[in-house]
PDB file as gemmi writes it, atoms N, CA and C in Angstrom:
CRYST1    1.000    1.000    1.000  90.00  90.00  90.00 P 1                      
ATOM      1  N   UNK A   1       0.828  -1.185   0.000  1.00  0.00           N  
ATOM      2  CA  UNK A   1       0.000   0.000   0.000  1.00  0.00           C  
ATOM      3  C   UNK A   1       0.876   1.253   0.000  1.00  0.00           C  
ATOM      4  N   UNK A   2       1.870   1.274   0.787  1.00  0.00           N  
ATOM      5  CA  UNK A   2       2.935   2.271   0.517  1.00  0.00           C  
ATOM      6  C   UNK A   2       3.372   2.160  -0.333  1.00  0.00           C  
ATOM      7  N   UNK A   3       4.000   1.675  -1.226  1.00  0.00           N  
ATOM      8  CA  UNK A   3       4.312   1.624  -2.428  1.00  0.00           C  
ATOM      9  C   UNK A   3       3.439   2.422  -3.717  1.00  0.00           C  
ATOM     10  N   UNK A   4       1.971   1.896  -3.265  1.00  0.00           N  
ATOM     11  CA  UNK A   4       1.217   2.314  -4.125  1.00  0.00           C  
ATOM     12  C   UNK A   4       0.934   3.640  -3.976  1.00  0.00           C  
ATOM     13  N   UNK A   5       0.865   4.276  -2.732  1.00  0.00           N  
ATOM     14  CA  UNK A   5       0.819   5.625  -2.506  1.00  0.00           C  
ATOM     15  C   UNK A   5       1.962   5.962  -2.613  1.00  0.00           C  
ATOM     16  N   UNK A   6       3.017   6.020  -2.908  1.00  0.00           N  
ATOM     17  CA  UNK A   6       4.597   6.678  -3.398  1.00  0.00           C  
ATOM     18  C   UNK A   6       4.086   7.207  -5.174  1.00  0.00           C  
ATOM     19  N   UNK A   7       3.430   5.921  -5.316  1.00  0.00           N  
ATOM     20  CA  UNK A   7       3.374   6.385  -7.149  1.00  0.00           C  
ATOM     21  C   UNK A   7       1.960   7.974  -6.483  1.00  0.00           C  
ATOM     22  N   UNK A   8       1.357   8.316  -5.468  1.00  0.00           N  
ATOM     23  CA  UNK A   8       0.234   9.381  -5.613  1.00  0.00           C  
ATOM     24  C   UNK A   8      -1.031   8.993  -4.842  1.00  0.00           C  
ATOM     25  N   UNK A   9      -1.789  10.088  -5.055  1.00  0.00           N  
ATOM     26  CA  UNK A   9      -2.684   9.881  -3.675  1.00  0.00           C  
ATOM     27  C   UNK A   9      -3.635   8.945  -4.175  1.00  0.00           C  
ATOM     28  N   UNK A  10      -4.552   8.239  -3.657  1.00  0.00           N  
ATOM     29  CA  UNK A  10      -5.230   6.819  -3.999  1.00  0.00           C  
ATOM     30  C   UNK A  10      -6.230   6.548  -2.727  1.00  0.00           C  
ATOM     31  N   UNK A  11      -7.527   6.594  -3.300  1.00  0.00           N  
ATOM     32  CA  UNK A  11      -8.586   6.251  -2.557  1.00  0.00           C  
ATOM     33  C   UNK A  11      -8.439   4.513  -1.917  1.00  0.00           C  
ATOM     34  N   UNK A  12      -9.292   4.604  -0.723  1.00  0.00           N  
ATOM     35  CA  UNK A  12      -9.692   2.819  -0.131  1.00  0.00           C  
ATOM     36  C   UNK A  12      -9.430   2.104  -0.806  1.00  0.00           C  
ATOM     37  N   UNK A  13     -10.367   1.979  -1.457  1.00  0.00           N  
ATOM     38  CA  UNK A  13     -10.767   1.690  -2.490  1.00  0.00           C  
ATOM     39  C   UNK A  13      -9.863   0.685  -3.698  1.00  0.00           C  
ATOM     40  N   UNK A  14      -9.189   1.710  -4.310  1.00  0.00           N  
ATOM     41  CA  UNK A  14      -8.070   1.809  -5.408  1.00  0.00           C  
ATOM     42  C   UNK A  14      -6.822   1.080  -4.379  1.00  0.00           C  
ATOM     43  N   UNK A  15      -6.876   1.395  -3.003  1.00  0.00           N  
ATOM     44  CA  UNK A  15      -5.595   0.631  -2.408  1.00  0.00           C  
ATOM     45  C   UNK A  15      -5.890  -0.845  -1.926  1.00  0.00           C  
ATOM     46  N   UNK A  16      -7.206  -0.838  -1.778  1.00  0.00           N  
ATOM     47  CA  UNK A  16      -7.402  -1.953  -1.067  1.00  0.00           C  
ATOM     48  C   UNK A  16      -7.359  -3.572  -2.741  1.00  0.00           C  
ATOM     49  N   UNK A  17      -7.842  -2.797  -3.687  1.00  0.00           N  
ATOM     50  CA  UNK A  17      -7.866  -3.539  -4.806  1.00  0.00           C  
ATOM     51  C   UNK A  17      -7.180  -4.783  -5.004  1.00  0.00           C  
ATOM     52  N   UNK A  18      -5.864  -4.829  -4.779  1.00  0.00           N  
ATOM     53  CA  UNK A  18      -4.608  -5.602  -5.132  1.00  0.00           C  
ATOM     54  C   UNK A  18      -4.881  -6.841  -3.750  1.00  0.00           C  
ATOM     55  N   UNK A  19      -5.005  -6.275  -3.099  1.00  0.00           N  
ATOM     56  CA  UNK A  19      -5.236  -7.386  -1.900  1.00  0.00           C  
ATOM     57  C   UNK A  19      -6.742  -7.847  -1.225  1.00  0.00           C  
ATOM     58  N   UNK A  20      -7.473  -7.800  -2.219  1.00  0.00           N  
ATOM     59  CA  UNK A  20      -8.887  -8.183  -1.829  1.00  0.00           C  
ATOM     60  C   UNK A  20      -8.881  -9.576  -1.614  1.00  0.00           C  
ATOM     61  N   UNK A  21      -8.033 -10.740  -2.667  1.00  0.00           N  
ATOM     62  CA  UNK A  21      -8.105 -11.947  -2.965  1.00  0.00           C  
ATOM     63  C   UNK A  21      -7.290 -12.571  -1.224  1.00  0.00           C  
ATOM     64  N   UNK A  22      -6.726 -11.403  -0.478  1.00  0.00           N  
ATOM     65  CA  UNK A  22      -5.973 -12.133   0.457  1.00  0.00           C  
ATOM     66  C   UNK A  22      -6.654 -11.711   2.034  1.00  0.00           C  
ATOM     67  N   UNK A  23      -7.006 -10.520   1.826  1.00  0.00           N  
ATOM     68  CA  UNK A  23      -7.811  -9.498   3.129  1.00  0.00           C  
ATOM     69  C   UNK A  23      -9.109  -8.942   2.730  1.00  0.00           C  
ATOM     70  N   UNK A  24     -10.090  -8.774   3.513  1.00  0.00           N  
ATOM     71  CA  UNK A  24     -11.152  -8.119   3.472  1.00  0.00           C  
ATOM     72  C   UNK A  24     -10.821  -6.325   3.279  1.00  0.00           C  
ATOM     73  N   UNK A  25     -11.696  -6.283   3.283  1.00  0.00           N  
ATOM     74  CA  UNK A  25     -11.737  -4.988   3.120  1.00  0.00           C  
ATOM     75  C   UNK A  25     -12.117  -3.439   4.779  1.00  0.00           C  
ATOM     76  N   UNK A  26     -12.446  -4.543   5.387  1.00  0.00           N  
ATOM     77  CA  UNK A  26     -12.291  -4.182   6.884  1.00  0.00           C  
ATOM     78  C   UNK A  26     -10.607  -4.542   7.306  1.00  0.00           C  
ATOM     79  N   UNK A  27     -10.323  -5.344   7.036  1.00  0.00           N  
ATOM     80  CA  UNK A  27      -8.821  -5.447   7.448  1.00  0.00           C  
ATOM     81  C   UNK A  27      -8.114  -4.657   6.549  1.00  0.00           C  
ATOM     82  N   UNK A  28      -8.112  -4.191   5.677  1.00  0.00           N  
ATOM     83  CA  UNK A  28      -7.302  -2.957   4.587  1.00  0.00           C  
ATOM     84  C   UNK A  28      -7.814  -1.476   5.086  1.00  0.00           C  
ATOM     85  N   UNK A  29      -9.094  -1.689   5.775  1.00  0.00           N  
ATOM     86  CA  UNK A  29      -8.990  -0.158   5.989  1.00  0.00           C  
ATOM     87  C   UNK A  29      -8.437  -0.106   7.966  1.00  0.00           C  
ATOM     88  N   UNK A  30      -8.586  -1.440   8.404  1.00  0.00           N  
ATOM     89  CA  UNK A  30      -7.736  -1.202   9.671  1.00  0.00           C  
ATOM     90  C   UNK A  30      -6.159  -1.070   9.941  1.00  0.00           C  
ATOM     91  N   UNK A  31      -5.535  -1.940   8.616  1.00  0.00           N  
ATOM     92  CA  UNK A  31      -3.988  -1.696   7.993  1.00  0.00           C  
ATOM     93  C   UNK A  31      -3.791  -0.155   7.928  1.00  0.00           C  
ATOM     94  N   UNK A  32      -4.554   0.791   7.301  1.00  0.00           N  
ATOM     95  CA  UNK A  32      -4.277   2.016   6.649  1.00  0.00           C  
ATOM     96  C   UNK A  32      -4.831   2.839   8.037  1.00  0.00           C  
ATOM     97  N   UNK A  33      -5.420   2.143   8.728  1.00  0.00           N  
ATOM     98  CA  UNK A  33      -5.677   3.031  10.555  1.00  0.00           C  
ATOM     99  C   UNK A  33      -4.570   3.260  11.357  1.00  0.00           C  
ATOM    100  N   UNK A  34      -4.063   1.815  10.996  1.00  0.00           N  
ATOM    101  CA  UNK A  34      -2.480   1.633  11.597  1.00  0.00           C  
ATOM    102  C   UNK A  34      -1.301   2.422  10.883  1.00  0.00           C  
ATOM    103  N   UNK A  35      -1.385   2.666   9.705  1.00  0.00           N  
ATOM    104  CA  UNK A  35      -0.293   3.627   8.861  1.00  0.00           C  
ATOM    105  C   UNK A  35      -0.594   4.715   9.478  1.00  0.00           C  
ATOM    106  N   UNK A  36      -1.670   5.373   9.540  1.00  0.00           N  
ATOM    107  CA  UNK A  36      -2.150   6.831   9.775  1.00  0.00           C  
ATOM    108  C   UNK A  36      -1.673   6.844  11.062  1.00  0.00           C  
ATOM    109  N   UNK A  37      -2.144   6.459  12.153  1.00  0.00           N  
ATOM    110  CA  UNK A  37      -1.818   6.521  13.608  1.00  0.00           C  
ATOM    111  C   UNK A  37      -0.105   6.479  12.909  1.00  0.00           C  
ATOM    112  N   UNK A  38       0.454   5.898  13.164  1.00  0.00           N  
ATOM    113  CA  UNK A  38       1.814   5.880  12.809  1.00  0.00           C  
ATOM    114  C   UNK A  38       2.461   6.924  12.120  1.00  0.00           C  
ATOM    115  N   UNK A  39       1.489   7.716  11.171  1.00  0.00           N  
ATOM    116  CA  UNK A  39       1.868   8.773  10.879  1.00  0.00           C  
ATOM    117  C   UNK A  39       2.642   8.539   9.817  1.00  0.00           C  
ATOM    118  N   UNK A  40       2.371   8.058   9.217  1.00  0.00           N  
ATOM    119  CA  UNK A  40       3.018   7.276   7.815  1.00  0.00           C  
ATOM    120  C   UNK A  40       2.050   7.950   6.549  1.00  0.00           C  
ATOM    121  N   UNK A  41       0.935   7.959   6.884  1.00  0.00           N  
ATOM    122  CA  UNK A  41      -0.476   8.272   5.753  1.00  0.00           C  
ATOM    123  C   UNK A  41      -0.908   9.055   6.384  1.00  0.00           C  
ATOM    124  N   UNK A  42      -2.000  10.072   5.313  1.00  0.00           N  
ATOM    125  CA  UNK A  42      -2.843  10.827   5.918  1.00  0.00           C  
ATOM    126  C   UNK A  42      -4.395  10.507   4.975  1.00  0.00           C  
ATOM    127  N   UNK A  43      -5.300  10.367   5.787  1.00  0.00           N  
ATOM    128  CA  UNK A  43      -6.617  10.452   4.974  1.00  0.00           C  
ATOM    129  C   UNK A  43      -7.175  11.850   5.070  1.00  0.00           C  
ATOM    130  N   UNK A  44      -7.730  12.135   3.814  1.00  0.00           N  
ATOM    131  CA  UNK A  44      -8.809  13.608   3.720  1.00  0.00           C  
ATOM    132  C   UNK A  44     -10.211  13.311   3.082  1.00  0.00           C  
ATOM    133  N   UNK A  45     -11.411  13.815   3.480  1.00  0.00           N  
ATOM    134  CA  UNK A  45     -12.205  13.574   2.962  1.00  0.00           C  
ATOM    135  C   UNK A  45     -12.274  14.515   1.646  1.00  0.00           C  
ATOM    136  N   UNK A  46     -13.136  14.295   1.012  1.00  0.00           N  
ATOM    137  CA  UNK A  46     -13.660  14.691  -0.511  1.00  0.00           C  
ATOM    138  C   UNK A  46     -14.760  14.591  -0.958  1.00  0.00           C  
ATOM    139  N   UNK A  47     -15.799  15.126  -0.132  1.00  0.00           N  
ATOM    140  CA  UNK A  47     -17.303  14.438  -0.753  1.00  0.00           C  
ATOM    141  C   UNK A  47     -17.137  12.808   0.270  1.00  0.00           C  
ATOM    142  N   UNK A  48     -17.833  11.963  -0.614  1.00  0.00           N  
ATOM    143  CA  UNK A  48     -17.675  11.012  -0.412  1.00  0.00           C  
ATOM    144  C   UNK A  48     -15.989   9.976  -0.864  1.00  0.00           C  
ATOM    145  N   UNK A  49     -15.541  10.751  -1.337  1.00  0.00           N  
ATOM    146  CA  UNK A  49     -14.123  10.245  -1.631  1.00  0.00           C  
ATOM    147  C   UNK A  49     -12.917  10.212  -0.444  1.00  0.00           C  
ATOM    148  N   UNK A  50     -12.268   9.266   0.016  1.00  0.00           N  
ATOM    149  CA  UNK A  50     -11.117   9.383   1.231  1.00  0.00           C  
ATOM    150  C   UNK A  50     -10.000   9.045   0.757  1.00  0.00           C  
ATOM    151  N   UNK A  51      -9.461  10.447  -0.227  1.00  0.00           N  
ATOM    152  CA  UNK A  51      -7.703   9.844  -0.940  1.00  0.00           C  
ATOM    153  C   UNK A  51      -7.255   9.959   0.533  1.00  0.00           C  
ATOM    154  N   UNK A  52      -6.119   8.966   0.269  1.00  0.00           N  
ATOM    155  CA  UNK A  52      -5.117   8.951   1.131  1.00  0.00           C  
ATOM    156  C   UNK A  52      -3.675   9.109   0.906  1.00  0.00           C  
ATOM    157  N   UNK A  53      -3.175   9.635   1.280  1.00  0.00           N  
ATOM    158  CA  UNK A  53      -1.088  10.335   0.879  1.00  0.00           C  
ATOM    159  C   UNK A  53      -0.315   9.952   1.928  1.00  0.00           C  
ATOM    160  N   UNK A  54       0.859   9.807   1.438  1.00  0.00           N  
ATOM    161  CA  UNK A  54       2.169   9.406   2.358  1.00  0.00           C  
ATOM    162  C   UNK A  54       2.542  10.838   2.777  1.00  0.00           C  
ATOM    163  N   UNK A  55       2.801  10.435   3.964  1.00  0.00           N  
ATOM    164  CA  UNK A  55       3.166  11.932   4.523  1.00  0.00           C  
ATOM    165  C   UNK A  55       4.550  11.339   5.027  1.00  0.00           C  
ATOM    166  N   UNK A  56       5.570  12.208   4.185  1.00  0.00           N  
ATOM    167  CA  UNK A  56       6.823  12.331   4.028  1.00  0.00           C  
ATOM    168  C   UNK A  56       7.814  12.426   5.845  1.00  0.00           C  
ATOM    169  N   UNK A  57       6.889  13.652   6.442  1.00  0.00           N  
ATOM    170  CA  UNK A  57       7.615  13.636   7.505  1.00  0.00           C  
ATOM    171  C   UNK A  57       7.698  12.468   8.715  1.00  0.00           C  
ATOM    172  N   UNK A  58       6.785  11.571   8.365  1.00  0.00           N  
ATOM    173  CA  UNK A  58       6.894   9.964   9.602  1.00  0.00           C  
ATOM    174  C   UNK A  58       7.770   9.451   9.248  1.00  0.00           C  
ATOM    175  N   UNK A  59       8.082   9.057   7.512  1.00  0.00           N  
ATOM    176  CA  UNK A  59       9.628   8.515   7.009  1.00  0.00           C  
ATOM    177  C   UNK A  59      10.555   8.855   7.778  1.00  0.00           C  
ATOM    178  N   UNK A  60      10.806  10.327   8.189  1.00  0.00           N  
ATOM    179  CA  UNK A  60      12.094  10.481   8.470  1.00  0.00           C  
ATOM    180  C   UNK A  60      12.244  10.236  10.004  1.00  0.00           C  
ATOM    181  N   UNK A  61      11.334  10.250  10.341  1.00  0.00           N  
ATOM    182  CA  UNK A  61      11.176   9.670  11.824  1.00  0.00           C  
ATOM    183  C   UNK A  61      11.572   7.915  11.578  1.00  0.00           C  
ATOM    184  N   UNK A  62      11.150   7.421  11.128  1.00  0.00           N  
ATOM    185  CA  UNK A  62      10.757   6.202  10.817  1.00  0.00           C  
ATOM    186  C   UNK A  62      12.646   5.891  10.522  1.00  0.00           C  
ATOM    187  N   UNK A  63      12.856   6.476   9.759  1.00  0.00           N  
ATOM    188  CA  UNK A  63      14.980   5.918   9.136  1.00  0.00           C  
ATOM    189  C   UNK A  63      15.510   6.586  10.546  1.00  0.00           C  
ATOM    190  N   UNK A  64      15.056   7.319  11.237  1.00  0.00           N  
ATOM    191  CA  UNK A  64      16.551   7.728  12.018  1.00  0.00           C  
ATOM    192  C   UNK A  64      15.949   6.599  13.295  1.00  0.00           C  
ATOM    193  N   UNK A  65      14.843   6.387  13.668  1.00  0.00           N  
ATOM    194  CA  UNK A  65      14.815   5.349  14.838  1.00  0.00           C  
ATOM    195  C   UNK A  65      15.306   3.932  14.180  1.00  0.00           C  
ATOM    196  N   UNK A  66      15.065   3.517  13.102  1.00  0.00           N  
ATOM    197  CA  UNK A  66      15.923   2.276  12.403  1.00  0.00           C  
ATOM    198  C   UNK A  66      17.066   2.137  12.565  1.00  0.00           C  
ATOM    199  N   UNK A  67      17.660   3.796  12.224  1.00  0.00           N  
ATOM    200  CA  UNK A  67      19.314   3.853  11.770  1.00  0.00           C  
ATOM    201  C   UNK A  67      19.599   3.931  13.669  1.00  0.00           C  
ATOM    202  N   UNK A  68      18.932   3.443  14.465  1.00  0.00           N  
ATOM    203  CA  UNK A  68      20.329   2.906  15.936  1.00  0.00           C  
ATOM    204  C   UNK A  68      20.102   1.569  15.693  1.00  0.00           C  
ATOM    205  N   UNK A  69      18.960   1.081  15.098  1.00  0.00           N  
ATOM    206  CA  UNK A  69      19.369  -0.330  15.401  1.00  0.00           C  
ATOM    207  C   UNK A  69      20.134  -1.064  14.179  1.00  0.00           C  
ATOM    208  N   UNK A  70      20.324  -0.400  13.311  1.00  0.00           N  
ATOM    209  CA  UNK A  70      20.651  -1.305  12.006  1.00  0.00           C  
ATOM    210  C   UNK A  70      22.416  -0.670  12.730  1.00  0.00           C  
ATOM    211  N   UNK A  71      22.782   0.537  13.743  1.00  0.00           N  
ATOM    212  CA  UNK A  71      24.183   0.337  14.124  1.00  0.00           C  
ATOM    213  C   UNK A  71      24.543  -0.973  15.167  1.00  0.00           C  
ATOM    214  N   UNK A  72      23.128  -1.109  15.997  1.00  0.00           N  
ATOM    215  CA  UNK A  72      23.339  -1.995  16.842  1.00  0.00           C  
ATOM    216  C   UNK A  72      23.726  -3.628  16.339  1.00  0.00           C  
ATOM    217  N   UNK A  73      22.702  -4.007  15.045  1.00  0.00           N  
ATOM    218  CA  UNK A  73      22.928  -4.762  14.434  1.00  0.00           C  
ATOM    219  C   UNK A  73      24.383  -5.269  13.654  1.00  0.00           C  
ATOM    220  N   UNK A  74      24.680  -4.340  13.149  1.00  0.00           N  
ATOM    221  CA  UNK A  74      26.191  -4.127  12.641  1.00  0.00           C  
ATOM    222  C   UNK A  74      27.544  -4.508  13.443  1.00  0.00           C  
ATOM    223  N   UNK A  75      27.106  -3.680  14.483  1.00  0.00           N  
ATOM    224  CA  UNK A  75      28.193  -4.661  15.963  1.00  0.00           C  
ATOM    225  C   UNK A  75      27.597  -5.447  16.491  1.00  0.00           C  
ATOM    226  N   UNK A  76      26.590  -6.302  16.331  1.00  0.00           N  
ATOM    227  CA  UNK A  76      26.592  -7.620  16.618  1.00  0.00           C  
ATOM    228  C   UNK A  76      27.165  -8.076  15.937  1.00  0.00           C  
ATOM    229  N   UNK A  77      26.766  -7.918  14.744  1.00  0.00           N  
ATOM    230  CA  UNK A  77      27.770  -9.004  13.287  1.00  0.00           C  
ATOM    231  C   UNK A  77      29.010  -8.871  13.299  1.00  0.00           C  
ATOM    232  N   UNK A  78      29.548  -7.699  13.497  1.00  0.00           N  
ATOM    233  CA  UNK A  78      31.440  -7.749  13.782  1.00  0.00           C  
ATOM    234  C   UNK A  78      31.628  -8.174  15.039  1.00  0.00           C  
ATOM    235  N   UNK A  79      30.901  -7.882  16.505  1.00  0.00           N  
ATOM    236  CA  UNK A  79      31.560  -9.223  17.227  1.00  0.00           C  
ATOM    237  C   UNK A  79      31.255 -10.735  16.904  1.00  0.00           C  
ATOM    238  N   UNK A  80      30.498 -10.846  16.143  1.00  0.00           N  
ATOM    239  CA  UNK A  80      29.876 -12.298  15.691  1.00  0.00           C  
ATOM    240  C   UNK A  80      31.005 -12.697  14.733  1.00  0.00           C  
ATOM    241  N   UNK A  81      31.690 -12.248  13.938  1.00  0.00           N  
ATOM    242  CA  UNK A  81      32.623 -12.616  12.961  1.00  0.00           C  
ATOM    243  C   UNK A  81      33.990 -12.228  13.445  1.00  0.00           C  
ATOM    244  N   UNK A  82      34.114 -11.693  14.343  1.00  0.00           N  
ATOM    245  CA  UNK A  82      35.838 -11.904  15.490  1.00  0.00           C  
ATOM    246  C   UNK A  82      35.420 -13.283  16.037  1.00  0.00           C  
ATOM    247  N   UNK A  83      34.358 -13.871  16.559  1.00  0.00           N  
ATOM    248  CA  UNK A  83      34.065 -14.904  17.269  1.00  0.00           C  
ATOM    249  C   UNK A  83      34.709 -15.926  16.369  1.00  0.00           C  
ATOM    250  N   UNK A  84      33.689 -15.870  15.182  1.00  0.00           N  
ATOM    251  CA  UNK A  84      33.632 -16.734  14.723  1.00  0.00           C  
ATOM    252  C   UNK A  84      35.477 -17.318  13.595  1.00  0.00           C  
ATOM    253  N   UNK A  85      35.769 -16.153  14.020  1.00  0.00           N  
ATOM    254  CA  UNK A  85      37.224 -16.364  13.277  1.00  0.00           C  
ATOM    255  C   UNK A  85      38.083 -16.481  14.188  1.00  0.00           C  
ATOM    256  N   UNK A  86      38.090 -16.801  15.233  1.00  0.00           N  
ATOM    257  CA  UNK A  86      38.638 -17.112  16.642  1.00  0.00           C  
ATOM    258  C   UNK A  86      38.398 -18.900  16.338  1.00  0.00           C  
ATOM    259  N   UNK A  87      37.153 -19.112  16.428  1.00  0.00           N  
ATOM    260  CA  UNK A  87      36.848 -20.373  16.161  1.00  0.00           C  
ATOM    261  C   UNK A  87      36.860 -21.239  15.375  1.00  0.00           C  
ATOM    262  N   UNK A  88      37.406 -20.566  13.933  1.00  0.00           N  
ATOM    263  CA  UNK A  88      37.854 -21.643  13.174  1.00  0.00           C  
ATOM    264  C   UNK A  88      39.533 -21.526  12.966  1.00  0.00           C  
ATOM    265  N   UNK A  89      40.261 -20.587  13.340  1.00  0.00           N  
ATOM    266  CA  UNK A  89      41.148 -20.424  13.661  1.00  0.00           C  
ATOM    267  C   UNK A  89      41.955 -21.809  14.583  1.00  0.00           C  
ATOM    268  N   UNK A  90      40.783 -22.012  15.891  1.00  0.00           N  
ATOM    269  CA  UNK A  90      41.129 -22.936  16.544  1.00  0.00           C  
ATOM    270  C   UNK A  90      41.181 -24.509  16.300  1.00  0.00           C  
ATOM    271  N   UNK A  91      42.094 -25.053  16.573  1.00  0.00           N  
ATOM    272  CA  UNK A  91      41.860 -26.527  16.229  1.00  0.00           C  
ATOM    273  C   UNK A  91      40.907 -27.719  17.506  1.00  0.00           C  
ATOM    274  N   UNK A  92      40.112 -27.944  17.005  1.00  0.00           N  
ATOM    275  CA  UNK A  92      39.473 -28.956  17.520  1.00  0.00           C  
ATOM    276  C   UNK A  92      40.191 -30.213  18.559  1.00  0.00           C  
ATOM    277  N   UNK A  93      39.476 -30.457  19.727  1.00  0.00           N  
ATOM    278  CA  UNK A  93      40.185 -31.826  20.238  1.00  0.00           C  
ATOM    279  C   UNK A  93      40.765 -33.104  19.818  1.00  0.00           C  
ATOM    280  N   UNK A  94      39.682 -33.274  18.458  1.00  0.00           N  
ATOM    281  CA  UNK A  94      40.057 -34.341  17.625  1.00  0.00           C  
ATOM    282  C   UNK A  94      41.194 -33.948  17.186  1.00  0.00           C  
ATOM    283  N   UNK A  95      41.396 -32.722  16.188  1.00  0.00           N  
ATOM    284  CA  UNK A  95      42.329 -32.375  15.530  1.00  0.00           C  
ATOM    285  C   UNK A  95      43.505 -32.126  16.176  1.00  0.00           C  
ATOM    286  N   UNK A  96      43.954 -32.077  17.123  1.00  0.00           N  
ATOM    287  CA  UNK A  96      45.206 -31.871  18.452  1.00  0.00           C  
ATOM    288  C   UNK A  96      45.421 -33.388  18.441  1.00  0.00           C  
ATOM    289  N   UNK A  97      45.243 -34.242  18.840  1.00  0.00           N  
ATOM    290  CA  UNK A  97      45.138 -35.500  19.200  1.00  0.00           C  
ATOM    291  C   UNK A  97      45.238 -36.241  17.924  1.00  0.00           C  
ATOM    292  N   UNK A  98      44.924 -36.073  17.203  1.00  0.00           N  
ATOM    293  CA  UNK A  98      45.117 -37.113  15.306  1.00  0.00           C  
ATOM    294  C   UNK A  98      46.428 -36.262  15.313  1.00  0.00           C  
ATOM    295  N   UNK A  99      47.048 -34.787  15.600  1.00  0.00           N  
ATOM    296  CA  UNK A  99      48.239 -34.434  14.699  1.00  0.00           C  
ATOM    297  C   UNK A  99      49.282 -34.442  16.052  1.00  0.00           C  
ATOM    298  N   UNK A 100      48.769 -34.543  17.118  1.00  0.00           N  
ATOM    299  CA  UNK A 100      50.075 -34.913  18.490  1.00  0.00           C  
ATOM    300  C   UNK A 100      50.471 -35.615  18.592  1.00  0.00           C  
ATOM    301  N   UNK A 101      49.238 -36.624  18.888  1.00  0.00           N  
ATOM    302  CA  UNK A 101      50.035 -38.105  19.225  1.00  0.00           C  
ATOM    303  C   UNK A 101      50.312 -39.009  18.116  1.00  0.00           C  
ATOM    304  N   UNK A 102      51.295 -40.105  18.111  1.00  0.00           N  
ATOM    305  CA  UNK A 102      51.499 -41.362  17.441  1.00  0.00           C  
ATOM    306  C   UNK A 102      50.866 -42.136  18.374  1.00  0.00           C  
ATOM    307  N   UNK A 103      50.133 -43.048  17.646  1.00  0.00           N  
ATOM    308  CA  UNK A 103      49.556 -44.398  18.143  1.00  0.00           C  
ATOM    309  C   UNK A 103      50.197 -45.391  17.389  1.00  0.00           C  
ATOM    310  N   UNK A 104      50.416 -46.143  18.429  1.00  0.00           N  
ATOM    311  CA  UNK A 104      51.401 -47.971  18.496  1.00  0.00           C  
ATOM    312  C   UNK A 104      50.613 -48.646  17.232  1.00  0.00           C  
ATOM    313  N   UNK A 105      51.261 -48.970  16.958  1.00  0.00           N  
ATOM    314  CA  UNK A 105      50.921 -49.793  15.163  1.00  0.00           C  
ATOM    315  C   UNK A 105      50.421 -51.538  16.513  1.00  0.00           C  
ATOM    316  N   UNK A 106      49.040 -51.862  16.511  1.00  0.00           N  
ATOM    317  CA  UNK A 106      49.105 -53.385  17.139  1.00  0.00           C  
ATOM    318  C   UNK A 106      49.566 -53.962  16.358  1.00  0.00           C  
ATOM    319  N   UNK A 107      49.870 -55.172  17.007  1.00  0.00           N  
ATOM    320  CA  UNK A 107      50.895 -56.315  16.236  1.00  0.00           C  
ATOM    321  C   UNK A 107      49.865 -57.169  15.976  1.00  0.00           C  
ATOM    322  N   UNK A 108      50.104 -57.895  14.547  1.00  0.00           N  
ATOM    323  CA  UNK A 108      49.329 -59.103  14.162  1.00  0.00           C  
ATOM    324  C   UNK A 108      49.557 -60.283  14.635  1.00  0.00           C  
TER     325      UNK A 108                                                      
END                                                                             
């Protein structure tokens, strides 16, 4: 539905279209309750017409509360990949033990 309102403003209606076969049409206009509260969309009336528009300024709200966690995310993954190169770095118990010791050839 955001998407579709990026291309311009677009009635219920016209948004709900594409996803009728999957949601009602009470659940598309409670989706677009939830954008609005969120501040993502705005509805206006028109007569009987309710276009609805992306309102630009929730985006930017919306990327800068993302952009701490996509930093937080980022240093997880670089301590996750010091870990993990620590750990293959290391040799295994098996692998210490097959390249330390000699084992006695038994006799036939």
């Amino acid at each position: 539905m955001l998407a579709q309102l990026a291309l311009g403003e677009a009635n219920v209606t016209e948004l709900a279209q594409p996803f009728l076969d999957d949601m009602s049409l009470p659940a598309v206009t409670k989706h677009l309750k939830v954008l609005e509260s969120a501040g993502l969309i705005e509805k206006t009336r028109d007569a009987q017409w309710r276009p609805c528009r992306i309102k630009p300024d929730g985006f930017k709200d919306v990327a800068e509360w993302m952009e701490t966690y996509r930093a937080w995310w980022e240093e997880s993954f670089d301590r996750l990949d010091d870990y993990l190169k620590t750990v293959v770095a290391r040799p295994t118990p098996t692998e210490t033990t097959a390249k330390g010791k000699r084992h006695a050839r038994k006799p036939k």
